[in-house]
MARZAPA-380123 format. One record per residue: z, y, x negated of N, C-alpha, C, O in turn. Coordinates in steps of 0.02 Angstrom, whole numbers, padded with zeros to 5 digits, always signed. Layout:
// residues N
ZYXZYXZYXZYX...
END
This chain:
// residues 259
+00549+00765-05649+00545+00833-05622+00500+00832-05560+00446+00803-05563+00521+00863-05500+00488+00864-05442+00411+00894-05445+00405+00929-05495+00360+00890-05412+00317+00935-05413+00340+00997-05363+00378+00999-05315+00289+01058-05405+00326+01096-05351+00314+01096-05259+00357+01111-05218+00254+01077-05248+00235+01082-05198+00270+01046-05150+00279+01058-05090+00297+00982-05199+00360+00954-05150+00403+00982-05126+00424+00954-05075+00436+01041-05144+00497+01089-05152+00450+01142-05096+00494+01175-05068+00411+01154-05080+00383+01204-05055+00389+01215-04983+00345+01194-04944+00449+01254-04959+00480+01254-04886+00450+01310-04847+00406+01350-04863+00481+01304-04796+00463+01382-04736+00469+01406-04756+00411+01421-04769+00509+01454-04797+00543+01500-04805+00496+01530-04858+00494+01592-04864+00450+01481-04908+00413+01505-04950+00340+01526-04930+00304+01567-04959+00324+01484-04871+00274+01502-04818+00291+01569-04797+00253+01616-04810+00341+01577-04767+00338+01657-04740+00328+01717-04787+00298+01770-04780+00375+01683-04849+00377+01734-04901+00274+01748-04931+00255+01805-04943+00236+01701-04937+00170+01701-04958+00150+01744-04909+00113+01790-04926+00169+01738-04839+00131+01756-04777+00145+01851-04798+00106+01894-04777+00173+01859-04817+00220+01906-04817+00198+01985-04871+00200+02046-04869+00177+01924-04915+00147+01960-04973+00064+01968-04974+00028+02010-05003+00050+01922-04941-00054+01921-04936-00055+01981-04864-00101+02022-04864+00000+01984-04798+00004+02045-04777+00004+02122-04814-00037+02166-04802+00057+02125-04859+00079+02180-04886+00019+02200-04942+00010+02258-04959-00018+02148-04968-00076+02168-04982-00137+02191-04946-00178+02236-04956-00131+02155-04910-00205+02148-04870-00191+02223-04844-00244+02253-04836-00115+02274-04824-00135+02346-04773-00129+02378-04840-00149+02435-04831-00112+02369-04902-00125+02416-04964-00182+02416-04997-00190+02463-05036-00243+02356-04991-00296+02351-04976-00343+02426-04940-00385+02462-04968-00312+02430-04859-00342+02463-04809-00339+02521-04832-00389+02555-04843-00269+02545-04845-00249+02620-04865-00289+02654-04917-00317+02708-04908-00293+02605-04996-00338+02627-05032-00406+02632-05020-00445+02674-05043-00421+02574-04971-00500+02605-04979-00515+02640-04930-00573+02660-04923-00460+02657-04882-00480+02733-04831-00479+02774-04887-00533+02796-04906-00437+02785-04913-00428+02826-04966-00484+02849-05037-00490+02900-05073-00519+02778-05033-00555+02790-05089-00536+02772-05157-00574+02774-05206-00472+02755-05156-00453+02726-05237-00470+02651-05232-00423+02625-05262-00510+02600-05210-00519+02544-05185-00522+02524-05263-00495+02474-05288-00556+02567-05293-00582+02536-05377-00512+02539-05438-00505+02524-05497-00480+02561-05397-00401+02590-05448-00356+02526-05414-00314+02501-05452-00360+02508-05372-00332+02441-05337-00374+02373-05381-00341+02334-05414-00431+02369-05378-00450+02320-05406-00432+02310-05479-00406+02258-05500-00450+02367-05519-00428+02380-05579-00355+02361-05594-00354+02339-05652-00304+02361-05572-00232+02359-05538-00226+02275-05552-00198+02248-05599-00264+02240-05491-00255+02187-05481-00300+02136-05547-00286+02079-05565-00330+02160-05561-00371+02122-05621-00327+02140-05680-00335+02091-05717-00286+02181-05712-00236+02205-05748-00181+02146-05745-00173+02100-05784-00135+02166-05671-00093+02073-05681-00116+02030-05687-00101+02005-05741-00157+01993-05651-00203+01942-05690-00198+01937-05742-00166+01889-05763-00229+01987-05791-00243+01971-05849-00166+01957-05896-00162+01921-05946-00120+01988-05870-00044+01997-05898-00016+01925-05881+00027+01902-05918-00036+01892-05831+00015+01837-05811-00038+01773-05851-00023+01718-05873-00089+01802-05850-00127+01730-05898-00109+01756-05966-00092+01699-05984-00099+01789-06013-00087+01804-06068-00026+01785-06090-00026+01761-06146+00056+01791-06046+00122+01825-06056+00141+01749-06023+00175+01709-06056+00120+01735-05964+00142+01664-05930+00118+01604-05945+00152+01552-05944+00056+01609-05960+00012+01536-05968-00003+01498-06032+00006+01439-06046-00045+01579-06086-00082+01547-06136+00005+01573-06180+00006+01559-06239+00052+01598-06161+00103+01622-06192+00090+01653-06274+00111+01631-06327+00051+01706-06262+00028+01732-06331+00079+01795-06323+00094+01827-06273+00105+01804-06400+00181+01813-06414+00149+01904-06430+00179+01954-06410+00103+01906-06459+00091+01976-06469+00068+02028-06423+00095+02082-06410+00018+02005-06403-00033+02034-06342+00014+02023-06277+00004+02054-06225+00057+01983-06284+00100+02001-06203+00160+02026-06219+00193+02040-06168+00199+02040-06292+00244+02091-06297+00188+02187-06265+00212+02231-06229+00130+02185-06291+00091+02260-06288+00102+02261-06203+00119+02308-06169+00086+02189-06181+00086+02220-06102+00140+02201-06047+00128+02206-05987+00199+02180-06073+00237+02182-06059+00290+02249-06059+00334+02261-06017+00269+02290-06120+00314+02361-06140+00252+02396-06078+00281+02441-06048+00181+02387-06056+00166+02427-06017+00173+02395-05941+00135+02415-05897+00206+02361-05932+00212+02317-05877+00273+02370-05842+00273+02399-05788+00323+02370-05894+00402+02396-05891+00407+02464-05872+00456+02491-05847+00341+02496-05889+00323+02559-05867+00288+02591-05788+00288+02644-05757+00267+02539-05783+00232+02525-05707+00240+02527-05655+00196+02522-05612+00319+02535-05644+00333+02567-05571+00298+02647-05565+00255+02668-05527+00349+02691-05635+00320+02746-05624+00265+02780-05632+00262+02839-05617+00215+02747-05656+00155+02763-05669+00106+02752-05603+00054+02782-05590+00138+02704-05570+00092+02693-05482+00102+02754-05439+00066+02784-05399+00180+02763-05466+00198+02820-05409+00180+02878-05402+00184+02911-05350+00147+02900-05478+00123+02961-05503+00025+02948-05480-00015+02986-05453+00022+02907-05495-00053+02892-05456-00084+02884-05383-00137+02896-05355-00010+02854-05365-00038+02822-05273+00012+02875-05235+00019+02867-05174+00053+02934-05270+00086+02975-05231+00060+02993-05178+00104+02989-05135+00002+03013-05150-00030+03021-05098-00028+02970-05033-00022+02989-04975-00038+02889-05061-00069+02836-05013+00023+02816-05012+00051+02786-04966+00055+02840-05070+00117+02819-05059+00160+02865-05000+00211+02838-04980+00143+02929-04973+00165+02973-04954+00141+02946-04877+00177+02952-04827+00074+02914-04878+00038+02925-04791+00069+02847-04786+00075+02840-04725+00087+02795-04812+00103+02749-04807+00194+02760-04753+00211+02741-04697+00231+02801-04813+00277+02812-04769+00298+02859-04712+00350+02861-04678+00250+02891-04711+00244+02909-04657+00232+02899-04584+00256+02927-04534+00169+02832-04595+00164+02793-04546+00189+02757-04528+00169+02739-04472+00242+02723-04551+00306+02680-04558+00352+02727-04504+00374+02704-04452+00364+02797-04526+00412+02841-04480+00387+02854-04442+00418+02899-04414+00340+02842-04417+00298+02900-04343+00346+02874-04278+00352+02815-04263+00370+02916-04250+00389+02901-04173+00334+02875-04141+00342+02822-04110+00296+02893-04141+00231+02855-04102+00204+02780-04120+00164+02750-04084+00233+02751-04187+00236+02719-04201+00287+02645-04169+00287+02584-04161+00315+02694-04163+00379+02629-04139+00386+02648-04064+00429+02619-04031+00345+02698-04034+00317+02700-03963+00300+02628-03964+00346+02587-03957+00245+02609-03971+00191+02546-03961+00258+02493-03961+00248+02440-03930+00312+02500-03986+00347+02445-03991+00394+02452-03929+00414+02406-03893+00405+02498-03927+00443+02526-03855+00382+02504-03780+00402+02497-03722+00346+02500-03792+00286+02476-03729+00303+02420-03705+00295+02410-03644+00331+02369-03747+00323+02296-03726+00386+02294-03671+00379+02259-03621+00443+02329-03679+00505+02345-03646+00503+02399-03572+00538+02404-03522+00446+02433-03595+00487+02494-03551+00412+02513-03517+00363+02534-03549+00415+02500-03439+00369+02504-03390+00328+02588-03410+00271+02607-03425+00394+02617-03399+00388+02702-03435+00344+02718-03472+00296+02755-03461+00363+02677-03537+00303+02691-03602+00243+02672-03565+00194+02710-03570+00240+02623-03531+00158+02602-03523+00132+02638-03463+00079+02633-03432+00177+02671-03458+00132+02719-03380+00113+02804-03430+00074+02848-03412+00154+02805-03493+00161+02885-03506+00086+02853-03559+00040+02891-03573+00087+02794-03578+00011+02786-03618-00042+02794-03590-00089+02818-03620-00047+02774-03513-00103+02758-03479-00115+02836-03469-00175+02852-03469-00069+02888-03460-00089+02950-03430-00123+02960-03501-00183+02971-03494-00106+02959-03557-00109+02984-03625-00202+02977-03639-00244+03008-03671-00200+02938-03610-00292+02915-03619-00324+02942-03576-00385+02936-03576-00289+02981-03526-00328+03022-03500-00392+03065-03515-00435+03083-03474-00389+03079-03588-00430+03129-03615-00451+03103-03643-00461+03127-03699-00486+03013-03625-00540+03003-03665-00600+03024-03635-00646+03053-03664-00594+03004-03553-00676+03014-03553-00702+03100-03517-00748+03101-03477-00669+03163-03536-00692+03211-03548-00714+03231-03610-00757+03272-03623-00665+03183-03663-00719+03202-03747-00767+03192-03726-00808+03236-03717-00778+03116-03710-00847+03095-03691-00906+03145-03668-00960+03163-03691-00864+03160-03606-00907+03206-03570-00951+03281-03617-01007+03308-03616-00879+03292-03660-00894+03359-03703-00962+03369-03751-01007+03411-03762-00931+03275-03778-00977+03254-03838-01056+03250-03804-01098+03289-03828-01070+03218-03766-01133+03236-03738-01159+03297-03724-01205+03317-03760-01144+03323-03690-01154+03417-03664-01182+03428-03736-01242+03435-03748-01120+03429-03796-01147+03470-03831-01192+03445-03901-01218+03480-03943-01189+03375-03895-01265+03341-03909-01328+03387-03889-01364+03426-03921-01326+03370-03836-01381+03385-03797-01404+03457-03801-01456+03472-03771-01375+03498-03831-01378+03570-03829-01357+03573-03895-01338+03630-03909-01354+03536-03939-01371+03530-04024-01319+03604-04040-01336+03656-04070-01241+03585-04005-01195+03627-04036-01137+03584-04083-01107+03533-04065-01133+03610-04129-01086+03581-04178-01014+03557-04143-00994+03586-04092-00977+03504-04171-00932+03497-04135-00873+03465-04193-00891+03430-04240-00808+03482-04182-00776+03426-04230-00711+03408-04198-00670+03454-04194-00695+03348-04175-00631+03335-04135-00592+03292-04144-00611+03234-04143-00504+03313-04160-00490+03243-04221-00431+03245-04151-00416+03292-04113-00403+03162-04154-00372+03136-04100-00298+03109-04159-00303+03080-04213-00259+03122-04137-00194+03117-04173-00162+03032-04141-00147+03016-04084-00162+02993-04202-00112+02934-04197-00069+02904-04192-00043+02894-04138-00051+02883-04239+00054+02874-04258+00052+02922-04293+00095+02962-04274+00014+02948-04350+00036+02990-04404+00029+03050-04359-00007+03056-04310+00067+03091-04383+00076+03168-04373+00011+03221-04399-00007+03214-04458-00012+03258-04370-00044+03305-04372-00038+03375-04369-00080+03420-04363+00058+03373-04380+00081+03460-04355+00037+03504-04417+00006+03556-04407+00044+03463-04492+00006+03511-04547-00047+03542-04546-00053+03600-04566-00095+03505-04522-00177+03549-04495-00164+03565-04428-00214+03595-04408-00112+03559-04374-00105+03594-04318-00103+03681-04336-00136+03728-04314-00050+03676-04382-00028+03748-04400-00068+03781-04425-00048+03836-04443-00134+03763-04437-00184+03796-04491-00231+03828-04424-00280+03863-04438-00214+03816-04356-00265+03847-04324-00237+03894-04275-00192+03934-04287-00269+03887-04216-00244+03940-04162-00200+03901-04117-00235+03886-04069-00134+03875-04109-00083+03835-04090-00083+03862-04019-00071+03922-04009-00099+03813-03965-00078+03813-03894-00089+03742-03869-00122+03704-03904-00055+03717-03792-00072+03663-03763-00103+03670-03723-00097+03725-03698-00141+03636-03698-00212+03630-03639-00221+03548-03619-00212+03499-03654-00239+03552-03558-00247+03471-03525-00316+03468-03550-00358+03511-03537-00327+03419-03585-00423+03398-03613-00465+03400-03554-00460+03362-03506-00513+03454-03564-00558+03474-03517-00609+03490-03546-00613+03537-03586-00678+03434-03517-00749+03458-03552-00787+03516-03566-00824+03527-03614-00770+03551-03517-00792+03633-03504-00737+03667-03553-00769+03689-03600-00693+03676-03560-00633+03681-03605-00675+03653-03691-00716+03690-03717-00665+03619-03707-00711+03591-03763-00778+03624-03776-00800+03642-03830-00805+03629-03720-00882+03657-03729-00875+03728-03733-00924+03756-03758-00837+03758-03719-00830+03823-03714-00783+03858-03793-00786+03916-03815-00744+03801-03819-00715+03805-03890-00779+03822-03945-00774+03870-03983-00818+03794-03946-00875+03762-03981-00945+03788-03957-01003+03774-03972-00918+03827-03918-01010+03893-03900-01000+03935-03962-00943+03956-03974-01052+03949-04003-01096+03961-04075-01059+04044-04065-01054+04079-04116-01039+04065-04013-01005+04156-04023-00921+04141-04008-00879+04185-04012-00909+04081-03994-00826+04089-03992-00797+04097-04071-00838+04099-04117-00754+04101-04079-00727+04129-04138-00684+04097-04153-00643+04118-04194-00679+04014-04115-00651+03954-04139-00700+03900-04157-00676+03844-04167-00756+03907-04161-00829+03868-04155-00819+03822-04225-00840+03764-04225-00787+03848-04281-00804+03841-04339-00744+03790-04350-00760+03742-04385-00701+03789-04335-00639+03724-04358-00658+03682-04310-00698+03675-04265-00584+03639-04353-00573+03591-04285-00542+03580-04233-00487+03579-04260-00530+03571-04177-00498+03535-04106-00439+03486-04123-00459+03431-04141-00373+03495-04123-00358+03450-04140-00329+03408-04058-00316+03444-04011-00324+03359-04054-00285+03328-04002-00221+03281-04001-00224+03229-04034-00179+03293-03975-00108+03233-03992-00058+03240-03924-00029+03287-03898-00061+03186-03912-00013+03165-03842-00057+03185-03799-00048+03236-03766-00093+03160-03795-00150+03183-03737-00160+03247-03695-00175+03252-03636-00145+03301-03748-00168+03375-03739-00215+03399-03800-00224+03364-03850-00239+03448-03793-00279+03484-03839-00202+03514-03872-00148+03510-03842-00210+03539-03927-00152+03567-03962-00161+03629-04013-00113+03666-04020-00208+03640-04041-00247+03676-04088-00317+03656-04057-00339+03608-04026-00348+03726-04084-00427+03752-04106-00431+03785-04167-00382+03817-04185-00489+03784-04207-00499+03828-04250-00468+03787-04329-00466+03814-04384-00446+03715-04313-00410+03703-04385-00450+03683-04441-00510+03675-04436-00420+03676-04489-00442+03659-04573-00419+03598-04592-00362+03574-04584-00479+03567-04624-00463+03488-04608-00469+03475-04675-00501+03519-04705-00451+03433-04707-00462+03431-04782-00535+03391-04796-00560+03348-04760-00567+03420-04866-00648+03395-04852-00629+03344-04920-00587+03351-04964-00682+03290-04905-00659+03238-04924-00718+03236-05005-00766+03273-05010-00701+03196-05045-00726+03242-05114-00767+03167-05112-00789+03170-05169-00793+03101-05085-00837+03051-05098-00891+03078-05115-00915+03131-05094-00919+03031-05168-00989+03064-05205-01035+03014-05178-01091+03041-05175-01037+02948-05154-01089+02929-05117-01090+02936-05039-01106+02888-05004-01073+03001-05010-01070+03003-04945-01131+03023-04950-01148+03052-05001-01197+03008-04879-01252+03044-04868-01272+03090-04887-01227+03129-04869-01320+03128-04920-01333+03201-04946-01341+03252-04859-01314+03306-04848-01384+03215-04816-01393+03231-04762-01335+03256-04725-01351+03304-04690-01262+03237-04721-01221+03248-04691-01184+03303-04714-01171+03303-04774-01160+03362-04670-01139+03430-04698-01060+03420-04696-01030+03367-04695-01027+03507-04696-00966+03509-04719-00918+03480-04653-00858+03469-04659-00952+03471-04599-00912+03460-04544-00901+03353-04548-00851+03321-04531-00948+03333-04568-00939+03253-04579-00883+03258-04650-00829+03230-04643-00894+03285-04700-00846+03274-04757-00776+03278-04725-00736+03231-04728-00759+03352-04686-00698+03357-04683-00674+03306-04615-00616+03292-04601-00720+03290-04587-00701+03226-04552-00687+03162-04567-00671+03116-04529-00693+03162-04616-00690+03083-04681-00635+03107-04703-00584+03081-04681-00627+03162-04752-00548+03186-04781-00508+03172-04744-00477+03121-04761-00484+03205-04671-00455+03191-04622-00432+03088-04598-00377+03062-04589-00483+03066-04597-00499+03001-04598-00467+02959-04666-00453+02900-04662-00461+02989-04712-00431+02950-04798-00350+02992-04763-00334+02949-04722-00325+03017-04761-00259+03058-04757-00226+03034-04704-00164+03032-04703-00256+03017-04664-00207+03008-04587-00263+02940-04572-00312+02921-04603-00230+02915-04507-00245+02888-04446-00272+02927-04405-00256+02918-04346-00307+02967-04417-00332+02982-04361-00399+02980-04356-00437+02972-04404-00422+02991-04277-00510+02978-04262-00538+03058-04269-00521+03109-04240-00578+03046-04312-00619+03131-04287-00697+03132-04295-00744+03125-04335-00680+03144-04234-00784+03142-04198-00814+03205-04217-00780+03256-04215-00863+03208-04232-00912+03269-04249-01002+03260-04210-01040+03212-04200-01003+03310-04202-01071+03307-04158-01115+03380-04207-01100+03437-04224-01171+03337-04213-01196+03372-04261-01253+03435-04245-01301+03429-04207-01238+03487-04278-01278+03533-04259-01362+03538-04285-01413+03563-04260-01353+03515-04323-01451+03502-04329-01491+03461-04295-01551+03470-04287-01448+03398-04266-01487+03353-04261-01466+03316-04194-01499+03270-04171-01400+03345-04162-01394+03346-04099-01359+03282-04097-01351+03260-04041-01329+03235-04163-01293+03171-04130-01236+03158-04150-01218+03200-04191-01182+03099-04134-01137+03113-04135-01100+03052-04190-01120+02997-04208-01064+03075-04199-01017+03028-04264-00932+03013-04262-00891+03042-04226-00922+02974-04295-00852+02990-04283-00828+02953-04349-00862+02913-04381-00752+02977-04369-00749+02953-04416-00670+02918-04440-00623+02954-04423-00652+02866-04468-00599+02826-04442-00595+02779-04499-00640+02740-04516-00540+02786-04527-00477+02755-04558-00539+02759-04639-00561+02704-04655-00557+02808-04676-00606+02832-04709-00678+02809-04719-00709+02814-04772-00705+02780-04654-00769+02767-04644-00813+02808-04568-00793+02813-04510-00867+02827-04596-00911+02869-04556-00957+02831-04512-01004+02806-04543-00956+02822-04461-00994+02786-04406-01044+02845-04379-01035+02892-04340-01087+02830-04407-01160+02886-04375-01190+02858-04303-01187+02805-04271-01220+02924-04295-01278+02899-04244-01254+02866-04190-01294+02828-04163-01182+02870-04159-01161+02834-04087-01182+02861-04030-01202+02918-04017-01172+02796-03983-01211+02827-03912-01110+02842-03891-01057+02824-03917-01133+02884-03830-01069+02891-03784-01037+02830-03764-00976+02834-03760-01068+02763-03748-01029+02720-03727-01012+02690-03797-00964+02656-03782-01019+02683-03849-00986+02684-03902-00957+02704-03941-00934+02671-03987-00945+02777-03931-00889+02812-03931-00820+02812-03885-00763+02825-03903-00845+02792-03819-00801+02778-03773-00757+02710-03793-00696+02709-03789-00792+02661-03813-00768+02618-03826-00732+02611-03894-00696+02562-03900-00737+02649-03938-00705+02648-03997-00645+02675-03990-00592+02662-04017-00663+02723-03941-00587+02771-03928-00532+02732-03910-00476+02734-03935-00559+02685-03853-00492+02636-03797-00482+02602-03860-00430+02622-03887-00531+02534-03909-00501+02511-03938-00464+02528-03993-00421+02485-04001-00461+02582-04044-00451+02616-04088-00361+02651-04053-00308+02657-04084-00376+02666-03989-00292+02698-03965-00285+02669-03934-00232+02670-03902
END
């Protein structure tokens, strides 16, 4: 009998390559998400099924988890419905298969370059209103779609303008209190509702405007910066982790590399 490794072709290389990928971004998703410990749990579960059922071939204990093995499609689906929902979604984004359209089409890469236009007036915004210790919250739209919290606010388009921003977010406007949303390199909404994110070891220090910037951050692809009103600094928050305390040129720079 051959060993197997003798037998072991390209084709099984790609296929490995293939599968330590498809883990490694279901990996990402959960722990933006926060189920990181329901993944591990997950993966320590087969383990334990394929050494029991495959190896030590114990006839009882791998009939019990084999009848719950058989059950296990639908029981993920009912659990990861959520990460299963933003997963395919990001898969469908037109903006998604933009980036793939770039490599082809001079077009795409001239309509991207305008698209970044509105990085460095955030910039500009985010400082101002540092500096004048006004609250701020500004989420930048990705591949995934953002029409759902678009609709939750005051729906118009605007070219990103610092004074525009600063003037959203003065303490008597009557959009001060949501968020900014941005996508295709316009402003698009003010005033929206962002979902607040329920982590129990997030900072005690950090208020309702960092949570729902993390929620936002577990749900989508998207970036959303917050500038804090007590303490005058700025944050941002991305793919469900909170980056405190940035200067402007590190915000600047997260933005280009991040879009």
């Amino acid at each position: 009998m051959p060993l197997l490794w003798l037998t072991f072709s390209f084709k099984d290389a790609i296929d490995v390559l293939l599968v330590a990928v498809f883990l490694y971004y279901t990996y990402r998703i959960l722990k933006s998400s926060g189920s990181k410990a329901i993944f591990v749990g997950l993966f320590t579960f087969v383990a334990i099924w394929v050494l029991v059922s495959q190896i030590l071939e114990m006839r009882l204990m791998g009939a019990i988890l084999d009848k719950i093995v058989s059950v296990g499609a639908l029981t993920l689906i009912i659990i990861f419905q959520d990460e299963i929902r933003k997963f395919l979604v990001g898969m469908g984004s037109t903006r998604r298969w933009r980036a793939v359209r770039r490599w082809f089409n001079k077009e795409a890469r001239a309509a991207e370059v305008e698209e970044k236009k509105y990085i460095a007036p955030v910039v500009l915004a985010c400082l101002n209103l540092a500096k004048k210790k006004t609250g701020a919250l500004i989420a930048i739209q990705h591949a995934m779609d953002l029409s759902n919290y678009i609709h939750t606010g005051e729906m118009f388009r605007a070219e990103v303008n610092a004074r525009l921003l600063e003037n959203i977010f003065f303490k008597n406007s009557p959009l001060h209190d949501g968020a900014v949303i941005i996508a295709e390199g316009s402003i698009r909404a003010a005033g929206c509702i962002l979902p607040v994110s329920g982590v129990d070891d997030l900072n005690k220090d950090l208020g309702l405007r960092h949570r729902s910037a993390l929620g936002l951050s577990q749900e989508t692809d998207a970036m959303v910066i917050i500038v804090s009103e007590e303490r005058g600094k700025i944050s941002y928050a991305y793919r469900g982790e909170i980056h405190q305390d940035i200067t402007t040129e590190e915000l600047r720079l997260a933005l280009e590399e991040n879009f």
